[in-house]
N, C-alpha and C positions, 0 to 999 in steps of 0.2 A: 292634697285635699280633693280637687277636683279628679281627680284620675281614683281618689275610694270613691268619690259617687258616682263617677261613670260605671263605672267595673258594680258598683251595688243596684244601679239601673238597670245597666244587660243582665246581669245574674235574675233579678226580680221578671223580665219582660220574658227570658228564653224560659224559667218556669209556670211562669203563662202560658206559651204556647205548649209547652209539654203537657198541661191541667186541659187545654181547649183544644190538643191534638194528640192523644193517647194513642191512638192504633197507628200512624203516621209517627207518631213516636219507637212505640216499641218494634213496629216492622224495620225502621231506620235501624234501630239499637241492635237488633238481630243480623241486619246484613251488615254490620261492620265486625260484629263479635264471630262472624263466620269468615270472611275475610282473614280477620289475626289469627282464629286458631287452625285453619287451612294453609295460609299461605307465612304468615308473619312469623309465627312461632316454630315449626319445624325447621323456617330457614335461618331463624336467625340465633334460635339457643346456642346450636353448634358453636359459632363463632363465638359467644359470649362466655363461654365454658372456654374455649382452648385461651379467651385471651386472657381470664384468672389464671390456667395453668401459666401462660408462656410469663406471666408477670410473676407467679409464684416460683418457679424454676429458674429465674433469671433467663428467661432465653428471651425475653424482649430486651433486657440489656445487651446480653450476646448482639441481636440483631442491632441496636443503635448504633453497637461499634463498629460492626461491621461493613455499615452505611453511612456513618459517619464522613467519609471524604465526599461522597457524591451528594450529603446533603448541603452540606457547607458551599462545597464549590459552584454545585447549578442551583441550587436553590437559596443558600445564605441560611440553613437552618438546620440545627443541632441534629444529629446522628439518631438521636432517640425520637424526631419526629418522624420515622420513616414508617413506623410501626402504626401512627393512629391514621396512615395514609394506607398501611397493607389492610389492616382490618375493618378501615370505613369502607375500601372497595369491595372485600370480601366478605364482610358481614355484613354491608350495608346501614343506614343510618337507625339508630342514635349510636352506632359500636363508636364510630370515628370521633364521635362528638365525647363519648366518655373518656376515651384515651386520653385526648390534647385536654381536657378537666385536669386526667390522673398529671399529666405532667406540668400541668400549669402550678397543679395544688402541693405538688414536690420541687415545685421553683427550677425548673430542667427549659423551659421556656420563659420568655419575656412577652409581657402581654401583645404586644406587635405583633409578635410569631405566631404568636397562638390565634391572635384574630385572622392569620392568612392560612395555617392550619386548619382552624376548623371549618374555613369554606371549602376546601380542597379534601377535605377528607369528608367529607360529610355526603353521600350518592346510596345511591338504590340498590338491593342486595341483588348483585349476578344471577344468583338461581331464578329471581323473580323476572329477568327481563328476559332469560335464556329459557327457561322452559315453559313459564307461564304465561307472560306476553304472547312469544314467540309458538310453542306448542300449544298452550291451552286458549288463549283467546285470542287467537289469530291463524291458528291449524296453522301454521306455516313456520317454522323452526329458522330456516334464515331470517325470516324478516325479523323476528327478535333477536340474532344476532347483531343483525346492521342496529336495531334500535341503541342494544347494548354498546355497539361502536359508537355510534354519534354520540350516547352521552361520556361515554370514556374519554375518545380521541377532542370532543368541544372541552372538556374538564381539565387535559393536559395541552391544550393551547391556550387557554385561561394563566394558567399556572406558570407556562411559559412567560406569558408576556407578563406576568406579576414579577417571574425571575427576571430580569431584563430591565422592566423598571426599576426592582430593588439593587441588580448591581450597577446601574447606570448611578445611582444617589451613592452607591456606596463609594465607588470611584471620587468621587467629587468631594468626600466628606475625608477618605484618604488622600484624597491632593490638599488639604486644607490642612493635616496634621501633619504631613509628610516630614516639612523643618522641624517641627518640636520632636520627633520619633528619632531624626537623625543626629538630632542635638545631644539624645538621650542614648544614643546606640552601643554609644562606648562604655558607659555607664552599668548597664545592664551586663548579668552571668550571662555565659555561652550553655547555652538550653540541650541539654541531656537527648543523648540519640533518641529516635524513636524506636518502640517497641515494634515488633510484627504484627500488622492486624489481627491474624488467628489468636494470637497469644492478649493482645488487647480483649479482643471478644471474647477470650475466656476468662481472661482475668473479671470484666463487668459481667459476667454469668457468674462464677463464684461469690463475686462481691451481693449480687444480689437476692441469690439463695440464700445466703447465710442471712443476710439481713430478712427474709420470711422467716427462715425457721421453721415450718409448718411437717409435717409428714405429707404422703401421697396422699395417703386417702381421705387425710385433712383437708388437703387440697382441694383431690375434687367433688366431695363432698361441700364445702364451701361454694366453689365456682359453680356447681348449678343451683345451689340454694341462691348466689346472687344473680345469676340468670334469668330464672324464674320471677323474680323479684321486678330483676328489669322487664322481663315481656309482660307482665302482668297489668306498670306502670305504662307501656306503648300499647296494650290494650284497651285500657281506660281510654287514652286517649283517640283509640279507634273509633271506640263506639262515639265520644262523643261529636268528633268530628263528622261522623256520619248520618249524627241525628241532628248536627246543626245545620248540615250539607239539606237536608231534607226539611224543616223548619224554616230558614231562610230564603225558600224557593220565590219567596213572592218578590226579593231583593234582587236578583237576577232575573226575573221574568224577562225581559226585553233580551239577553242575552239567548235565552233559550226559544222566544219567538223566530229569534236569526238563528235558529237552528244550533246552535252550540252546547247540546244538555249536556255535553261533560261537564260544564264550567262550574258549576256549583260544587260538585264532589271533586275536582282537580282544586278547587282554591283550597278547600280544607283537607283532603287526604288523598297522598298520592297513589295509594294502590288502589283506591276504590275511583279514583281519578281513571285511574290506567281502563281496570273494567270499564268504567264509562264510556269514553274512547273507542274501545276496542269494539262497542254496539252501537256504537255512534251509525245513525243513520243518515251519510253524507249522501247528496246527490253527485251521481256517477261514479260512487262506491269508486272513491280512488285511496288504495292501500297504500301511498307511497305518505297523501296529508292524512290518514288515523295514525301512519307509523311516526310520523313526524310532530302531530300531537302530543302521542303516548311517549315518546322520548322529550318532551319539554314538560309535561307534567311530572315526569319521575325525575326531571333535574330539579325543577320548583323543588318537590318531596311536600306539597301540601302546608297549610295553616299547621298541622298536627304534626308536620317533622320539625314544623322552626320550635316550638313550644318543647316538643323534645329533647330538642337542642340546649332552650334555655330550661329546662330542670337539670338538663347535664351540667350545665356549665354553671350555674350557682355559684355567688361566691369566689368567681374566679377573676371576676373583673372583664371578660368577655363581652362586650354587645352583642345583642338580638339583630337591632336594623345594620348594620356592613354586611352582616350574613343575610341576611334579607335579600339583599339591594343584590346581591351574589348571586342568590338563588335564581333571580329575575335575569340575571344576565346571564348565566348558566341555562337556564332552559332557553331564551334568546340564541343564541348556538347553538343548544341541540338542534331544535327544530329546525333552523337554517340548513344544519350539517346534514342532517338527515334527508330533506329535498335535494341537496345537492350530490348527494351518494346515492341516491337511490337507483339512478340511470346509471352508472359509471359499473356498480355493484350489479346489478341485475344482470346488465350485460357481461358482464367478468364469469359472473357464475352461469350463465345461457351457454358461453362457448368452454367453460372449462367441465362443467357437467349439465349436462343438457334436459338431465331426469332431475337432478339436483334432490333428489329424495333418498330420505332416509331416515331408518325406526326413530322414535320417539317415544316418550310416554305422557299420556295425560289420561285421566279418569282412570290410571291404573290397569289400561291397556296397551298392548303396543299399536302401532301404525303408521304407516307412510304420509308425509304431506310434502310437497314441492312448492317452491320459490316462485310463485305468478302471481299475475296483477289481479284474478278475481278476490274480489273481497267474500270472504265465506257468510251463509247463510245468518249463524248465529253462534255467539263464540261460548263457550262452556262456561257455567255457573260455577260456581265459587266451591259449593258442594262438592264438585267433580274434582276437585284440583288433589285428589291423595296419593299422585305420584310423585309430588316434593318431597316425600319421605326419605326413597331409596337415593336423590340426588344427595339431598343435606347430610343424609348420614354415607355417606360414600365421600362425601366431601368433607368432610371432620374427619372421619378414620386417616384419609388420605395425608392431609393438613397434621394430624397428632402424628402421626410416620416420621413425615417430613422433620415434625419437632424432635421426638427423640433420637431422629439420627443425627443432628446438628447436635442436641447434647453428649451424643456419645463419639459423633468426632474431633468435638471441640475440648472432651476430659481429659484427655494424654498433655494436653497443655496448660489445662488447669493443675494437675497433678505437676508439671514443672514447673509451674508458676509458686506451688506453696512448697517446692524445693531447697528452688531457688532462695536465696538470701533478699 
């Protein structure tokens, strides 16, 4: 009860100020919808397309089995979670968040799993921190790489010590079974060789094709109808977050006195976060804390990635606050990682290339920018960002390649598998 009047109070207060602040409104609503259809939607369709096909084709099965020992063994978690950890880092977030849904709502996960899944799969799309950070608002192509590191490399030391803690419990919970397991040993059938991996992975690629059923063109004709679908729903919630980023300015004022104006648009969305950042007018212009910001804001991912998260995960039994409480310690390390890599990294690339430059694209042209500590004048508008195109779709051509040669080396044992008796 209390939590529908709060939630009918804000809803009632924030279209107040949208009635007493219209042009503050709709400028806000325009720079967020240029934002997702600039940067969000060319980079993120791709992956949301290939990852209907690889579930429609069974080749995310293939890949479960594939990955299946190294999930079990370093991580403690089923073979088919490897797949919403490939495509949250590749497509960036909400891809990872709908995967660990698809597999919770197919019972292939236990809710534990899926609550440590979906913080670990859930990160900012690569093209967005490699070209656009890195080349468009920040001219400087390395420094979005390192960005891109520090949230990668903080994400799998996270994950590390999650693995670590969970086999340290799981030891302890097999020393407490151990008598009853041994009591029972004899008792138990002697368990059937195992099969060949390749031949496992084909076997759950057949298995899962046939249970689609679909034709190709079904397929993906399907997969970008729900694509579409998806960016349209992470659109919405662009704009809104951008227009509440711009509304609730008087709530942070004292924040933005101490000079911090990304904070508003970092707490509600992270790529309008990142822009923010990236014009952040620090004194003594030092590029190592904007890059160190800009990679703690894309690990947050904003008020509008966790909301995305929870329409993904609906119904799954999933929490919102663990993932929360994650995100804050995952940007925590970026940022760290990030000041701390920044000298080690600058100097590595100083002595191993000295010009450290090299083509790029942003605004649909090419040009040179190099690895220094000036911080550039002014970083390019949102408008400008129309060479995510030729990245995204170079990178899905690339990525479908990849899938149909896995389907077509993995058939020869498919075809033995439905030989075979």
């Amino acid at each position: 009860m209390a939590k529908t009047i709060t939630l009918a109070i804000l809803s009632i207060l924030l279209v107040g100020s949208i009635i007493t602040q219209p042009d503050a409104s709709f400028q806000a609503s325009l720079k967020g919808l240029t934002v997702w259809w600039n940067i969000v939607f060319p980079g993120l369709l791709p992956f949301l397309v290939l990852y209907e096909i690889m579930l429609a084709f069974g080749l995310a099965h293939g890949m479960g089995a594939l990955l299946r020992p190294t999930m079990n063994r370093l991580f403690r978690l089923p073979g088919e979670a490897a797949l919403p950890v490939v495509l949250g880092w590749l497509g960036g977030y909400p891809a990872g968040a709908e995967a660990v849904a698809s597999l919770r709502k197919r019972d292939l996960i236990s809710r534990s799993q899926g609550q440590q899944l979906l913080a670990y799969a859930h990160m900012p799309n690569p093209l967005f921190m490699l070209v656009i950070v890195g080349a468009g608002f920040l001219h400087k192509p390395l420094a979005g790489v390192l960005v891109a590191g520090a949230v990668w490399v903080s994400a799998l030391w996270l994950l590390f010590l999650s693995s670590l803690f969970r086999i340290r419990r799981s030891a302890v919970s097999l020393a407490d079974q151990a008598p009853k397991e041994s009591a029972n040993a004899a008792m138990e059938p002697t368990a059937p060789p195992k099969r060949g991996l390749l031949r496992a992975a084909a076997s759950a690629m057949q298995e899962g094709r046939e249970r689609d059923g679909r034709s190709f063109g079904k397929v993906l004709g399907d997969s970008v109808t729900v694509g579409v679908q998806k960016l349209m729903m992470i659109g919405g919630f662009m704009i809104i977050a951008s227009m509440l980023a711009k509304l609730a300015e008087p709530l942070y004022a004292p924040a933005v006195k101490l000079g911090l104006t990304f904070f508003g648009p970092a707490f509600f969305e992270g790529h309008l976060g990142a822009y923010a950042a990236a014009v952040w007018e620090l004194p003594g212009t030092d590029v190592a804390m904007v890059c160190a910001v800009i990679a703690a804001v894309l690990a947050w991912g904003g008020l509008s990635g966790i909301l995305q998260t929870g329409y993904s995960v609906a119904g799954t039994g999933l929490k919102l606050l663990p993932f929360a409480l994650h995100r804050l310690n995952h940007a925590l390390h970026a940022f760290l990682l990030t000041l701390l890599l920044w000298k080690p990294v600058g100097s590595l690339v100083g002595r191993l290339a000295p010009n450290a430059s090299f083509p790029v694209i942003s605004g649909g042209e090419y040009h040179a920018s190099s690895f220094g500590i000036r911080f550039p004048a002014e970083a390019v508008t949102a408008g400008q960002l129309h060479g995510l195109w030729p990245y995204a779709a170079g990178t899905f051509v690339v990525l479908f390649s990849l899938a149909i040669m896995a389907y077509l080396l993995l058939r020869p044992f498919t075809s033995a598998n439905r030989s075979s008796p």
